[in-house]
C-alpha positions in Angstrom: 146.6 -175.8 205.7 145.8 -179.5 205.0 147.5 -182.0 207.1 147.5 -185.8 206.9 149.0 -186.6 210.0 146.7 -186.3 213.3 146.9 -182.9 215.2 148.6 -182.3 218.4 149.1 -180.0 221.3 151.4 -177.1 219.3 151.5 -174.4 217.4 153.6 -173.7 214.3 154.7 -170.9 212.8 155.4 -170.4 208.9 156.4 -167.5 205.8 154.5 -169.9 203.4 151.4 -168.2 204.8 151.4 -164.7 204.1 148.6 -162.0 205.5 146.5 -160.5 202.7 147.9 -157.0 203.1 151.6 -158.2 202.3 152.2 -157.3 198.8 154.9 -160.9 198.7 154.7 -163.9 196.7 154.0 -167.3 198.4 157.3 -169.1 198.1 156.2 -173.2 197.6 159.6 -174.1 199.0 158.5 -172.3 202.2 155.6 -175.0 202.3 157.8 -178.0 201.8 159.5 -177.0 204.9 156.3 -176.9 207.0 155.3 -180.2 205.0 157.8 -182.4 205.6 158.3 -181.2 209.4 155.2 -182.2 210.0 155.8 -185.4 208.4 159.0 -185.7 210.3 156.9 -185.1 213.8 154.3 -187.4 213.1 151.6 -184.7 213.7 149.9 -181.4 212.4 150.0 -178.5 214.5 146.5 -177.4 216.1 147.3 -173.7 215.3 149.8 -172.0 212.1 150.6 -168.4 211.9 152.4 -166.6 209.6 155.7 -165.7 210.1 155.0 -162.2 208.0 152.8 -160.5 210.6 153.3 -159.5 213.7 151.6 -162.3 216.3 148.6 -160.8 218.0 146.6 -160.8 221.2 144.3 -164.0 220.1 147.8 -165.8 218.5 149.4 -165.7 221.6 146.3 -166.6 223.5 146.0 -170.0 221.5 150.2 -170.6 221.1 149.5 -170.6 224.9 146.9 -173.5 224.5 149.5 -175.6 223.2 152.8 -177.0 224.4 154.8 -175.2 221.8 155.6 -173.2 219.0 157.6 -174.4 216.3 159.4 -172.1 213.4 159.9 -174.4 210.3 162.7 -173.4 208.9 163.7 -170.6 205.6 166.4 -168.3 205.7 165.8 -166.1 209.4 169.3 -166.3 211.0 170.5 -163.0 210.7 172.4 -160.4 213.3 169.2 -158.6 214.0 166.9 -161.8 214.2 163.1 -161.4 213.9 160.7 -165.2 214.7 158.0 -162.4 213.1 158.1 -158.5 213.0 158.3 -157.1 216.0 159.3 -160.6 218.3 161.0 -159.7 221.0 162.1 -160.7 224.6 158.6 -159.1 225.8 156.9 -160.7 222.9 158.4 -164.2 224.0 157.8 -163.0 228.0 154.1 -163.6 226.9 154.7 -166.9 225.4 154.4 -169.2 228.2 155.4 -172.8 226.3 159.0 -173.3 224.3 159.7 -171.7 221.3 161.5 -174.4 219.1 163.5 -173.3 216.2 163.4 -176.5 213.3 165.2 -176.3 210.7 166.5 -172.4 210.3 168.8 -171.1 207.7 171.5 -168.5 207.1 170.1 -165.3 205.6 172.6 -165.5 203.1 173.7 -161.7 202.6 176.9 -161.0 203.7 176.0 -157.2 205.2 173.0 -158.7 207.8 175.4 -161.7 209.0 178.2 -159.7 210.4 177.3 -161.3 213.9 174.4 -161.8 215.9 173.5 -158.5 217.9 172.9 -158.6 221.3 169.3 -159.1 221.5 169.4 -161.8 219.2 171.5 -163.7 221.6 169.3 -163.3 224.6 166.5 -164.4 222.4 168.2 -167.6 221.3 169.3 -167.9 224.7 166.1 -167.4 226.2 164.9 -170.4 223.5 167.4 -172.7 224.6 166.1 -172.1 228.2 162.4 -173.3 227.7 163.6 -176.2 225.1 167.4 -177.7 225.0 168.2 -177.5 221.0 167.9 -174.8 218.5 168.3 -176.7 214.7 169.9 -175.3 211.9 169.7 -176.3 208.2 173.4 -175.8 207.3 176.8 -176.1 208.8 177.2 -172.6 207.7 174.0 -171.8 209.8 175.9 -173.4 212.4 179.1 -171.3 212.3 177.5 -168.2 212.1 175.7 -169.2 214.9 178.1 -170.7 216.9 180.6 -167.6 216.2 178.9 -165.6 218.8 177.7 -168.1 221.0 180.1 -170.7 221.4 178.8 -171.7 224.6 176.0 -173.3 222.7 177.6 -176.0 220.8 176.0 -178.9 222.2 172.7 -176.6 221.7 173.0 -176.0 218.1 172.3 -179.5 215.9 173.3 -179.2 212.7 170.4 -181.4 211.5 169.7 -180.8 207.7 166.7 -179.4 205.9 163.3 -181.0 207.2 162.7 -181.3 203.0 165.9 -183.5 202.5 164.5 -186.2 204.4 162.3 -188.7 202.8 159.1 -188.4 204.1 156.7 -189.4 200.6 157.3 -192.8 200.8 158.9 -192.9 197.2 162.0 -193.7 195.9 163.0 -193.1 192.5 167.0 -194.6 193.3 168.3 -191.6 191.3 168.7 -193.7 188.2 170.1 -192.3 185.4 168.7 -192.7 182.3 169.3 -192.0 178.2 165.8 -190.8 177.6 164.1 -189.3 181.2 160.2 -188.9 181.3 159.7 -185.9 182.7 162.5 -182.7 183.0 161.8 -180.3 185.5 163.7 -177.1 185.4 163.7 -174.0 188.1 164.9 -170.6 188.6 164.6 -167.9 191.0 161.9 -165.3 188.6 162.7 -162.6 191.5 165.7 -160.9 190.4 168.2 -161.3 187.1 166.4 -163.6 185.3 168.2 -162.7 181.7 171.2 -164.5 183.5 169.3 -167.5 184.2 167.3 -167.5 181.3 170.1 -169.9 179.6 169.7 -172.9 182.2 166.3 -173.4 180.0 168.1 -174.2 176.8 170.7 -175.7 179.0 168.6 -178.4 180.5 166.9 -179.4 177.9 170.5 -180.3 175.6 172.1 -182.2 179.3 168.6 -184.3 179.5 167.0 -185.6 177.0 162.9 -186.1 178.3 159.8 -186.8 176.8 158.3 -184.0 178.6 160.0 -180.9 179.7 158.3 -178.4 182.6 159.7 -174.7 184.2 157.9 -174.9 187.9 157.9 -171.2 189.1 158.1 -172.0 193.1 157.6 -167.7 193.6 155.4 -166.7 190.8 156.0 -163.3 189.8 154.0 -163.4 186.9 156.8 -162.8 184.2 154.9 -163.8 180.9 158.7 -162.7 178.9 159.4 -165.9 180.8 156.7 -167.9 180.1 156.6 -167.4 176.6 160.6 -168.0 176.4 160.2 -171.3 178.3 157.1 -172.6 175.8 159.8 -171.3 173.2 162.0 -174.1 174.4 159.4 -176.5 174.4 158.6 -176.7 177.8 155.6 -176.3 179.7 155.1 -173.8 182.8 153.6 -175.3 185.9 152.5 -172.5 188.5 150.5 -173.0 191.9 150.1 -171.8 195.5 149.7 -174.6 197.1 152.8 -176.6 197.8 150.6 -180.2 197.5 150.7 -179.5 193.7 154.4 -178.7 193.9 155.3 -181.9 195.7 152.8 -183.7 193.5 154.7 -183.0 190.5 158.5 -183.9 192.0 156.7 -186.8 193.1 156.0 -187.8 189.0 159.6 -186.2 188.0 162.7 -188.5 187.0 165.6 -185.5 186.4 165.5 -182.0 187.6 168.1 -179.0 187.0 168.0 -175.0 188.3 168.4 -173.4 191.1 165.8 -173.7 193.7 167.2 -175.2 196.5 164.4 -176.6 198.2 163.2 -178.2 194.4 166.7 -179.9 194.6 166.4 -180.7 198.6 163.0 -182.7 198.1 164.6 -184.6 194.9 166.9 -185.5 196.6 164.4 -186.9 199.0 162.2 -188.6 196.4 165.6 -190.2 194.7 165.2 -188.1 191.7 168.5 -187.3 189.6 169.0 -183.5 190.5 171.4 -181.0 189.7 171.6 -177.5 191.4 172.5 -174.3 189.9 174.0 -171.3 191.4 172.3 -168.3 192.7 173.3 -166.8 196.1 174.7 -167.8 199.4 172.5 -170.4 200.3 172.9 -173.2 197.1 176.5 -172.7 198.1 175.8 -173.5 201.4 173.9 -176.6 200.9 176.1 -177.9 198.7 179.1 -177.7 200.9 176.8 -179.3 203.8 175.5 -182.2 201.8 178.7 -183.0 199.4 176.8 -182.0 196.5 178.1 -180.0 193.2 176.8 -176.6 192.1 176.7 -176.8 188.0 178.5 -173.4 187.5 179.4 -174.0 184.2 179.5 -176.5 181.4 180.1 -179.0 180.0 180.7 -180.2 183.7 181.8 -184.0 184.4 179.4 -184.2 187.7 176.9 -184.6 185.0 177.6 -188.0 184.9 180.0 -189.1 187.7 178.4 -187.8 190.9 177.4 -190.5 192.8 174.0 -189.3 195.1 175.0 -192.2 197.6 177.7 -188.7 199.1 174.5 -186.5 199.1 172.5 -189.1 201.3 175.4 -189.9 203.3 176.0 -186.9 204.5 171.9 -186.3 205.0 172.1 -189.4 207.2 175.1 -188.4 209.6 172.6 -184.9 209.9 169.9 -187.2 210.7 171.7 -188.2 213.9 170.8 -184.6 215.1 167.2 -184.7 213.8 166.6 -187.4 215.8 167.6 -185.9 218.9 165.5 -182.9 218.0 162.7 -184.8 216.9 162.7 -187.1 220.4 162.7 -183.7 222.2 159.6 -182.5 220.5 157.9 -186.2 221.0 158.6 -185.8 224.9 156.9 -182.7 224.7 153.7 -183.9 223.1 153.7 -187.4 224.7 153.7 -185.3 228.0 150.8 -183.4 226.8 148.6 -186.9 226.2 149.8 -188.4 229.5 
């Protein structure tokens, strides 16, 4: 991983990293999430695993080293809850420093979220015993949480997505405009992509952009796709590492589809941004951060949402992420005393 920010006494543990034998796709979005919590801390962790394997001997033995272990967000809260396969009470019994949960989402299928089983709520509890809070990214997350442990309110902050947070330095004031630069579009190329294909031809008729880009943030390779997109005149941008992803947003004045983490760090960077339906979690989001899921058009949100609700109800979350975030800085600032 490359980190701008100093390193410090933790560990962190992501799914952007994935172990060779997987057979997975890197999700980009996955590295926002570790990106801007880092940038949110103020400091790179000295060791990051993957939360796709199953922590080892020698992972432990440098988690250990450090004054804790951090899980950056993605979609993990689910009634039989896994940190990596095969965590478990005896996994964490050998993990001697907190275990901090940053940023974790609903799992957003109806069948797995029935209620957390029993084992997941000695795990959280036994997290909440070693570090006070356990952040989650939605107030849905919450809920769910809270439904079997409503002990735990004051536990469970409610503090946003790390990626929603501006943490580039770079605001582009979501201003609309007649003619937009660049247009980036996404979709989810995993599953029923016919039914998405029409957001393409969609996008390109709501803005009207000098240059018009389909970033695949899980690339499965679907060259029907990719021709279809150069088709509609746009270009397809594909990468593993997230820095290119961010790069681009970074560059982008109007974005539309239906990744949510795309749409969280526009939001971030100011950038006009519009998100699509897919599952659960764009639902989710938008009910969190007062934001409109374009279902269907036309659509007047289009041109009347005002993004001052979105960051509004980012900076009442940010409340909570400061308490979380002056947590973690006792830790570390303990650690350099």
């Amino acid at each position: 991983m490359d980190y701008t920010a100093p390193s410090a006494s933790y560990s962190a543990v992501t799914p952007y990293l994935l172990p060779a034998e997987l057979p997975k796709k890197i999700n980009v979005g996955d590295g926002f999430i570790l990106d801007s919590a880092v940038k949110l801390i103020g400091r790179s962790p000295r060791h990051t695993f993957s939360s796709r394997a199953a922590l080892s001997d020698l992972d432990i033995e440098k988690i250990n080293e450090t004054r804790f272990l951090i899980a950056a967000g993605a979609n993990t809260l689910k009634d039989d809850f896994e940190l990596a396969p095969g965590f478990s009470l005896q996994t964490l019994g050998r993990i001697k420093v907190p275990v901090i949960l940053l940023g974790v989402g609903h799992y957003g299928v109806p069948a797995a979220t029935q209620g957390l089983l029993p084992h997941s709520k000695v795990l959280f509890a036994a997290f909440l015993e070693r570090f006070p809070y356990m952040s989650v990214r939605c107030d849905a997350s919450r809920r769910y949480v809270l439904s079997t442990m409503p002990e735990r309110s004051a536990n469970i902050l409610m503090t946003s997505c790390p990626v929603v947070y501006p943490v580039d330095k770079i605001d582009h004031g979501f201003r609309r405009k007649d003619r937009y630069r660049q247009l980036v579009v996404t979709i989810t190329d995993r599953s029923h992509l016919q039914q998405q294909l029409p957001i393409l031809p969609a996008a390109a008729q709501l803005f009207s952009a000098e240059r018009r880009i389909l970033a695949l943030h899980q690339d499965y390779e679907a060259r029907d796709l990719w021709a279809f997109a150069e088709s509609q005149g746009y270009e397809v941008f594909r990468s593993n590492r997230y820095q290119d992803f961010i790069d681009l947003y970074c560059q982008t004045d109007v974005h539309f589809g239906n990744r949510v983490h795309a749409h969280l760090k526009c939001v971030s960077l100011g950038v006009v941004s519009f998100c699509t339906p897919f599952d659960l979690r764009q639902a989710f989001f938008a009910e969190s951060l007062d934001f409109p899921l374009i279902a269907k058009l036309p659509s007047d949100e289009i041109a009347q949402y005002d993004f001052a609700r979105c960051v509004a109800r980012r900076e009442l979350a940010r409340t909570d992420m400061q308490k979380m975030l002056r947590a973690i800085d006792g830790l570390l600032d303990a650690a350099a005393a």
